[in-house]
KOLLO-790399 format. One line per 8 residues: number of its first residue (from 0); their letters; for each residue x, y, z of N, C-alpha, C. Coordinates in steps of 0.1 Angstrom, whole numbers, always signed. Atoms other than C-alpha are relative to their C-alpha. Layout:
<recs>
NUM) a) X,Y,Z,X,Y,Z,X,Y,Z | ...
</recs>
This chain:
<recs>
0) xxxxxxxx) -14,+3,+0,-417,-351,-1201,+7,+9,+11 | -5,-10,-15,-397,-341,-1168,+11,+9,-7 | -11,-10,+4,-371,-313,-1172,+11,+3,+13 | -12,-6,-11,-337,-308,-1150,+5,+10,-5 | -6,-17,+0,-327,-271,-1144,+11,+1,+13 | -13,-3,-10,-293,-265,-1128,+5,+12,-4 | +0,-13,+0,-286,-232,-1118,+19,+3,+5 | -16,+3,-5,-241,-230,-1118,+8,+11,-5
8) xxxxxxxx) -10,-10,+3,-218,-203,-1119,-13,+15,-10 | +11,-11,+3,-251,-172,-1124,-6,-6,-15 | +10,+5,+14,-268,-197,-1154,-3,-10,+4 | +11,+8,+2,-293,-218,-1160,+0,-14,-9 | -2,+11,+12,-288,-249,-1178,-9,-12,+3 | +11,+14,-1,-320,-271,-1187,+5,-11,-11 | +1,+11,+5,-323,-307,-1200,-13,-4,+5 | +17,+6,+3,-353,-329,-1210,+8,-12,-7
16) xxxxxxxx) +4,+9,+9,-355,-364,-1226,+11,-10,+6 | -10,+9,-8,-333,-395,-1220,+17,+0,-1 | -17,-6,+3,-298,-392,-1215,+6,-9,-6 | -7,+8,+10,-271,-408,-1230,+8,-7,+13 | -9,+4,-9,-254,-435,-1211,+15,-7,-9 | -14,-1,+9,-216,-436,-1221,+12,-12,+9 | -6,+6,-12,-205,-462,-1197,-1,-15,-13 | -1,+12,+12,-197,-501,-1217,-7,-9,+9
24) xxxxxxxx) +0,+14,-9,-215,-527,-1200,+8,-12,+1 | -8,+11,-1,-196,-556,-1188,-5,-12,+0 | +2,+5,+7,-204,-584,-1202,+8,-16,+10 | -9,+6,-5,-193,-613,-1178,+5,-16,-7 | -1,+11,+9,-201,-643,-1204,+4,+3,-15 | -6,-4,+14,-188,-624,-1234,+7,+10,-9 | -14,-4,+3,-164,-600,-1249,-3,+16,+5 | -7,-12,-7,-151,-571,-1229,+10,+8,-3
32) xxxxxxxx) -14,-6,+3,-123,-544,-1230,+7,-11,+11 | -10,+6,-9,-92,-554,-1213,+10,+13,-2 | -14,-6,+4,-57,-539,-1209,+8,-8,+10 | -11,+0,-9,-27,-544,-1189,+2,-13,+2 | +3,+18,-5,-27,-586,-1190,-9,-2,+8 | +9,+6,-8,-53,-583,-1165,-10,-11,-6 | +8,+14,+1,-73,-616,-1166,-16,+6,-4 | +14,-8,+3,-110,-607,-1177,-12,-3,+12
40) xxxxxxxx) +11,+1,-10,-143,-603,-1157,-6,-10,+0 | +5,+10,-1,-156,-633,-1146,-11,-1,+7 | +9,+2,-10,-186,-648,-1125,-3,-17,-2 | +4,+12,-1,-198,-680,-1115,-10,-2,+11 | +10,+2,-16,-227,-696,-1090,+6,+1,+12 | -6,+1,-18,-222,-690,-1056,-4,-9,+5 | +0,+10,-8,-220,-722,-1036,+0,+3,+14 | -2,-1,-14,-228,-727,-1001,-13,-12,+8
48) xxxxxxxx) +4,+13,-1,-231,-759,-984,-7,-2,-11 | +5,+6,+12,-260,-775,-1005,-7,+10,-13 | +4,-10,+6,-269,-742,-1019,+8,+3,-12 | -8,-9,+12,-261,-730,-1055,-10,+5,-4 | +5,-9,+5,-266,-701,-1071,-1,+3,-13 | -3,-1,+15,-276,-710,-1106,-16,-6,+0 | +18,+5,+6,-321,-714,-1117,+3,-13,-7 | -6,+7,+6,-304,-736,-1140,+5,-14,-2
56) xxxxxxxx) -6,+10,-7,-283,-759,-1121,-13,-3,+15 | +9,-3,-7,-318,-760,-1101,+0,+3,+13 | -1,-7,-17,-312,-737,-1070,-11,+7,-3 | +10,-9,-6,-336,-717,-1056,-4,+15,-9 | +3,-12,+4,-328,-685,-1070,+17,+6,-6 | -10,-3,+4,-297,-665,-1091,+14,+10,+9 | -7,-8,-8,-268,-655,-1071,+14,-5,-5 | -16,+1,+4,-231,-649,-1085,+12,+5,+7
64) xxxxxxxx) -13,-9,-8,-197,-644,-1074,+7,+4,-9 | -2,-11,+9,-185,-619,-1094,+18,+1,+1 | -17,-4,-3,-142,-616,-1099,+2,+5,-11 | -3,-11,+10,-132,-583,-1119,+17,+9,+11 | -9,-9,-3,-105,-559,-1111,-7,+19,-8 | +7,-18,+5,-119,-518,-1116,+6,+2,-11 | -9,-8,+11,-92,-503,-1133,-1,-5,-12 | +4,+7,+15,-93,-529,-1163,-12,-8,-6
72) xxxxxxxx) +10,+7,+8,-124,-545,-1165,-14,+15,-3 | +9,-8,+1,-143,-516,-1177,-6,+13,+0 | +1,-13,-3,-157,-479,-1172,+0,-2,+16 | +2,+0,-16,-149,-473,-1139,+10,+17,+2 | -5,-13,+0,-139,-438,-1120,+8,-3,+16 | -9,+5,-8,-110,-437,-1099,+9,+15,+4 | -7,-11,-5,-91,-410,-1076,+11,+2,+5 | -9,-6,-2,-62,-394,-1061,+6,-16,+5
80) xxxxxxxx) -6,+8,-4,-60,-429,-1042,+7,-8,-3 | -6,+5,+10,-48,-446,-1069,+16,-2,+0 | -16,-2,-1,-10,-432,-1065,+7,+2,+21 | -5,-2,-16,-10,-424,-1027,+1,-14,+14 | -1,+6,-12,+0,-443,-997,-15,-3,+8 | +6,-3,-7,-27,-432,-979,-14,-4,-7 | +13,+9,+10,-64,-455,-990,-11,+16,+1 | +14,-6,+3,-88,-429,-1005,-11,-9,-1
88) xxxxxxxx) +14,+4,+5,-121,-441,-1012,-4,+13,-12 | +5,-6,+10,-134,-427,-1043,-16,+2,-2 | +12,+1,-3,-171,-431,-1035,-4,+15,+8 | -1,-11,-7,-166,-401,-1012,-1,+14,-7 | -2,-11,+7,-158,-379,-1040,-14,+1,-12 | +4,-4,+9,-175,-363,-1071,-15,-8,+4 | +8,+3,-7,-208,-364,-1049,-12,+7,-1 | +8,-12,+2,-227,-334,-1064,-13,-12,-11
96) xxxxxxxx) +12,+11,+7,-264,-348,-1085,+7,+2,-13 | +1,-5,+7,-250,-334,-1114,+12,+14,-2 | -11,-7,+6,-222,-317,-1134,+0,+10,-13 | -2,+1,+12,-215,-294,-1161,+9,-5,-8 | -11,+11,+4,-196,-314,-1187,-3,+5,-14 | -6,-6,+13,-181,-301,-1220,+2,-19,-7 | -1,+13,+12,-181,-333,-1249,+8,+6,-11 | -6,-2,+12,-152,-330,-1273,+8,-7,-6
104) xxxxxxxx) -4,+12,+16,-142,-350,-1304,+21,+4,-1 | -14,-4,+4,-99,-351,-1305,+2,-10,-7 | -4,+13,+5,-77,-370,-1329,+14,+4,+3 | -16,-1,-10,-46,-378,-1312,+9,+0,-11 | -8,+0,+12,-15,-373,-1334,+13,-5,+8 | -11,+2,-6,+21,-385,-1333,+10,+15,-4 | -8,-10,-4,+50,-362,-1325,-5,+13,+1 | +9,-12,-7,+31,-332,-1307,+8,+10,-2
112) xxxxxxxx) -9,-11,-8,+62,-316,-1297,-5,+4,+9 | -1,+0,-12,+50,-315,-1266,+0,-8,+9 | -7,+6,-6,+62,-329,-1234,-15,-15,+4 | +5,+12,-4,+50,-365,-1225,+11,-13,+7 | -8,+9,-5,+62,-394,-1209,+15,-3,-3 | -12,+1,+9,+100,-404,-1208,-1,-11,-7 | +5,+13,+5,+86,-438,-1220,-2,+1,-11 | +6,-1,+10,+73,-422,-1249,+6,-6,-20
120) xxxxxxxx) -3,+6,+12,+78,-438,-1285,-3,+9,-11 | +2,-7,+12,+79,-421,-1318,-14,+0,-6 | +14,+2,+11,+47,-438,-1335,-12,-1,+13 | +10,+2,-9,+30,-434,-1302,-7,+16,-2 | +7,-9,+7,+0,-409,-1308,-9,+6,+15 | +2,-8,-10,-10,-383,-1281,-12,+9,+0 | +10,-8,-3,-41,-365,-1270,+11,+15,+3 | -6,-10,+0,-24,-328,-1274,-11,+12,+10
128) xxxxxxxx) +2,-11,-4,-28,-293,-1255,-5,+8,-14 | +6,-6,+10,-32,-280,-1290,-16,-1,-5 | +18,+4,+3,-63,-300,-1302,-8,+2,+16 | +11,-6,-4,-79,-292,-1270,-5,+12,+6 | +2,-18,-1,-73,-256,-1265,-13,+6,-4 | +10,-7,+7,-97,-244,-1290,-9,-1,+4 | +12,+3,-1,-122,-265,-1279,-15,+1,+16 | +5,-2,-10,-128,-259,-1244,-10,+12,+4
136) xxxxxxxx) +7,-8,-7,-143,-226,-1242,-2,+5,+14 | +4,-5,-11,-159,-216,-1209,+3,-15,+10 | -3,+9,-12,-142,-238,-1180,-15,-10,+6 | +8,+9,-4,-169,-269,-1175,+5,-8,+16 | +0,+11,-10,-171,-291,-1144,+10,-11,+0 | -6,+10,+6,-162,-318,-1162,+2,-2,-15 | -9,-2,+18,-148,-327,-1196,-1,-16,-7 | +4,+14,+6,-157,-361,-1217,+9,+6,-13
144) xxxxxxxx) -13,-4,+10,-127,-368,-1243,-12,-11,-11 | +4,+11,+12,-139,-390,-1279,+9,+5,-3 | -14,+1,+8,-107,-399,-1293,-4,-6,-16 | +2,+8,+15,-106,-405,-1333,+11,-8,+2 | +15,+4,+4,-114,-428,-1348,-4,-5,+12 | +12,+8,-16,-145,-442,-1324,-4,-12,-6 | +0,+13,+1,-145,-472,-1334,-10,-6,+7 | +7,+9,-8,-172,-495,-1319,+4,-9,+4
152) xxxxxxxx) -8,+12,-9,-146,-524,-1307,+5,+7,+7 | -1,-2,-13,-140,-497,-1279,-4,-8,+13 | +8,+6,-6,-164,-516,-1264,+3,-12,+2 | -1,+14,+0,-147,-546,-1264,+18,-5,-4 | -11,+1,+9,-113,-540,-1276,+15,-7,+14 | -8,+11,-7,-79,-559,-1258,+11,+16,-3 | -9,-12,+0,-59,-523,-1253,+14,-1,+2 | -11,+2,+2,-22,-525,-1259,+7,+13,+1
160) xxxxxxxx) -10,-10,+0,+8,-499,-1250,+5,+0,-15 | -9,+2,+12,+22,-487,-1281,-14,+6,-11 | +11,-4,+9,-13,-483,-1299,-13,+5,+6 | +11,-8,-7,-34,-467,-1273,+3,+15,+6 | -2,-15,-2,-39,-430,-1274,+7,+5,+18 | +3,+0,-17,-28,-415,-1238,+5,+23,-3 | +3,-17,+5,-25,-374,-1230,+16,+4,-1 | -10,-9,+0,+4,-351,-1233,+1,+5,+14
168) xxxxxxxx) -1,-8,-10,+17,-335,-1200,-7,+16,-6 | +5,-12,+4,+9,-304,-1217,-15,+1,-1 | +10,+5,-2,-25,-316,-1222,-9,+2,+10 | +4,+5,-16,-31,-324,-1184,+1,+14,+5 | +0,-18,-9,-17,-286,-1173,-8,+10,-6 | +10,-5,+4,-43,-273,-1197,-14,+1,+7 | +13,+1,-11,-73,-289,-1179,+2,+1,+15 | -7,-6,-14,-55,-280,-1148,-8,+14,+1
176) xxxxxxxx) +4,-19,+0,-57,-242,-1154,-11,+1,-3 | +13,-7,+3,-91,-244,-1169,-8,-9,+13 | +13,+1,-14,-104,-260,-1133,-10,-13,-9 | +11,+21,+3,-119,-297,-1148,+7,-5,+10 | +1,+10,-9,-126,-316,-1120,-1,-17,-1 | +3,+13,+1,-139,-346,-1134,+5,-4,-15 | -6,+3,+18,-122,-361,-1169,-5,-10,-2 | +9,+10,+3,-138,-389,-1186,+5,-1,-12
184) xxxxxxxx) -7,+7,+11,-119,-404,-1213,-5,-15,-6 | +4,+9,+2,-126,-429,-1233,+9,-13,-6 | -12,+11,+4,-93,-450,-1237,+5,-6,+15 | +1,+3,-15,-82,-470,-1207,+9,+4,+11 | -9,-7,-11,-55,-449,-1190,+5,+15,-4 | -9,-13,+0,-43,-410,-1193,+14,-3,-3 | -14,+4,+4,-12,-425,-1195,+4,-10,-8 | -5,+13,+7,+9,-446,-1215,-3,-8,+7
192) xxxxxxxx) +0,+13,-10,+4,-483,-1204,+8,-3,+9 | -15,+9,-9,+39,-494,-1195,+6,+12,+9 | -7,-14,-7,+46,-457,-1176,-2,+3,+14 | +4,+3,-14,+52,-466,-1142,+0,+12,+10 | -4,-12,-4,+57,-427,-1133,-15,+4,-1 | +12,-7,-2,+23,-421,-1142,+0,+15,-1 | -6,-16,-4,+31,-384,-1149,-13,+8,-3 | +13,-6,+5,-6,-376,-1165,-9,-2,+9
200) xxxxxxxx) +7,+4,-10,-22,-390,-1138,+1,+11,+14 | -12,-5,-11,+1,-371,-1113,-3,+19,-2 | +1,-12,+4,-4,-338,-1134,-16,+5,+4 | +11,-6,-3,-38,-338,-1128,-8,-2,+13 | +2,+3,-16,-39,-347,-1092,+10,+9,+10 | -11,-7,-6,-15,-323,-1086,+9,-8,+11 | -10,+11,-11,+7,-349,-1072,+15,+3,-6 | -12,+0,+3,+48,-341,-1076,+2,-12,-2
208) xxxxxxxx) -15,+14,+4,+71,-368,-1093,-1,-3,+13 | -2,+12,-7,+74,-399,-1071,-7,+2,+16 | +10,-7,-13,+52,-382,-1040,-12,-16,+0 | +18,+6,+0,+23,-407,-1025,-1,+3,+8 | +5,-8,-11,+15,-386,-999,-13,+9,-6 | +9,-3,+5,-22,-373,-1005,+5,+19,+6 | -1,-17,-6,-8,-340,-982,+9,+7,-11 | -6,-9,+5,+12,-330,-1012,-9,+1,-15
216) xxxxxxxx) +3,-1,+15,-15,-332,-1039,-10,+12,+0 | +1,-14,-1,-31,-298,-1049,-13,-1,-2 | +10,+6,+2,-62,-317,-1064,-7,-9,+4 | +5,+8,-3,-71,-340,-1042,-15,-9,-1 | +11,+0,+4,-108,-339,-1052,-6,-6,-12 | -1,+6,+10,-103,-347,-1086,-7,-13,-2 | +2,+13,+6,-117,-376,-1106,+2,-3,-12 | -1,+4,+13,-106,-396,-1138,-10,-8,+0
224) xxxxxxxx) +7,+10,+3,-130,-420,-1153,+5,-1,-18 | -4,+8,+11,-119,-444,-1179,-9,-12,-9 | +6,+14,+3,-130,-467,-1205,-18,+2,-4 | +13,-5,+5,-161,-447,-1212,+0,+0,-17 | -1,+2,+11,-177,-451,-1246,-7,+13,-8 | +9,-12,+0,-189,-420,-1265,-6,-5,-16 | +12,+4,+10,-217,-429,-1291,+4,+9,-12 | +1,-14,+6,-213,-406,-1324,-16,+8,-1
232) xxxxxxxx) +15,-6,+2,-251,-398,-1321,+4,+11,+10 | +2,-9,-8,-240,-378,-1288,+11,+13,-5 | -7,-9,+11,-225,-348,-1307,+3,+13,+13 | -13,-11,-5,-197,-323,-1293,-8,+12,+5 | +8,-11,-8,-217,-296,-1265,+0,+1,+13 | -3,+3,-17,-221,-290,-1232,-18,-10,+5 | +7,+10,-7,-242,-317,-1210,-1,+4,+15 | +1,+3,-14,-255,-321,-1175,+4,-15,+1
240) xxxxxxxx) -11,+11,-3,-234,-350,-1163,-4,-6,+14 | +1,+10,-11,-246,-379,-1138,+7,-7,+4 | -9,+10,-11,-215,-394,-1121,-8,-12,+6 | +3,+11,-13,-228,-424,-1110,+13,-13,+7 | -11,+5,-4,-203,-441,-1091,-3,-12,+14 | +5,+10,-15,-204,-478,-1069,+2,+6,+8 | -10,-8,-13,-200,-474,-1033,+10,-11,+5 | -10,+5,-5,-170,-491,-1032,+13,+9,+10
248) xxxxxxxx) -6,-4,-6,-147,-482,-1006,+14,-5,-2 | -11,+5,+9,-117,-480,-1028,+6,+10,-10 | -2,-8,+11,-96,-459,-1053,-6,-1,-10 | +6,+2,+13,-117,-470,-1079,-10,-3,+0 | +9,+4,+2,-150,-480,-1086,-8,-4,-14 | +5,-3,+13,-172,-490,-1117,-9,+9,+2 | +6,-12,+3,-193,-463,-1128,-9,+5,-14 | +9,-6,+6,-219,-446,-1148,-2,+9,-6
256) xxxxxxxx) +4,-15,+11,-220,-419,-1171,-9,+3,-3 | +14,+0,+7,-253,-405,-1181,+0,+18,-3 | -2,-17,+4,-254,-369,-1200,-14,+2,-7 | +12,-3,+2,-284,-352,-1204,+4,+17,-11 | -5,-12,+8,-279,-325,-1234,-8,+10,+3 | +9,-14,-8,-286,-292,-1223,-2,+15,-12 | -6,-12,+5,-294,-256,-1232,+0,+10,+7 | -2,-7,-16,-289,-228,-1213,-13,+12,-2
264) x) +14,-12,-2,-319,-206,-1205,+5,+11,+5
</recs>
């Protein structure tokens, strides 16, 4: 059995055995997440002239045209370019083999008392600064959220504003100060749905209120990834963390999670 040893901030952190992939496959003939009215991921044979691309429809060989959108059809990891003027590519980023990555279990609660969107709704239930204080410990790389309950129609579920967890500003300036680079949530936006301010997104991109200028963001490096699914088998620890990410040349891309549970030598 092979073994990965990453040597990060004067320690040793090995892994062995198969990792956990936390990513949802998409599913283009059958039930997917969604959110935001986006239309769902589709595909169909690719035509050209007398050519089709269906074994089936008896062509030659399988070839589809694929029509999705990142952001909603799926796990996908998406960066600063998201809010800015200026076209990031997100393929460029979060480019290392390998991360350290903190896994921790929250249950979002309503009225935090602490600051969140002005959008925000009474019975709307928040990922808090409190629940994840405690649990961070030693500043990881990266940071993988599992929101209660985990439900298994994550995997498939039609996400609605109003009943989908999102973070607290207070929340966001936490993993600020503790230096997470890469966040990996498993609900489909940091922010409320309908919150065209985006202020959790913004917090952790160090982007000012209403700014899309990438020259005023403090994090430009940053990566969110959404829509990830976290198993209860893979239990609350630190991980070596495989970003795999398309190379789409684009704020967003779909993407790959894979966490290899570690311990540290």
């Amino acid at each position: 059995m092979s073994k990965i040893v990453l040597h990060h901030d004067g320690q040793d952190f090995a892994a062995s055995g198969t990792p956990a992939d936390i990513s949802i496959p998409l599913r283009f003939d059958g039930p997917q997440p969604g959110f935001f009215g986006a239309e769902s991921a589709s595909a169909r044979p690719m035509h050209a002239g007398d050519f089709i691309g269906d074994t089936r429809l008896g062509g030659s060989c399988n070839a589809d045209h694929v029509d999705f959108i990142p952001h909603c059809n799926g796990t996908h990891t998406e960066c600063v370019g998201h809010l800015t003027t200026e076209r990031v590519a997100v393929n460029t980023l979060a480019t290392a083999p390998l991360y350290v990555a903190a896994v921790v279990t929250v249950e979002p609660v309503q009225n935090p008392g602490e600051t969140a969107t002005l959008h925000a709704h009474k019975p709307d239930r928040l990922i808090t600064r409190a629940a994840l204080e405690p649990l961070l410990g030693d500043a990881p790389d990266a940071l993988v959220i599992r929101t209660l309950p985990n439900d298994s129609d994550k995997r498939e579920r039609e996400w609605r504003s109003g009943s989908t967890p999102y973070f607290s500003i207070d929340a966001m300036d936490l993993l600020v100060e503790r230096g997470v680079q890469h966040l990996l949530v498993d609900t489909p936006s940091v922010d409320r749905l309908d919150d065209d301010r985006l202020a959790a997104h913004r917090a952790f991109w160090g982007l000012p209120p209403g700014s899309r200028s990438i020259e005023n963001a403090s994090r430009p490096q940053a990566t969110i990834t959404e829509l990830v699914f976290v198993p209860d088998e893979v239990v609350d620890g630190l991980y070596l963390l495989d970003l795999q990410i398309a190379p789409f040349v684009s704020d967003a891309a779909p993407s790959r999670p894979l966490l290899h549970r570690v311990s540290r030598d």
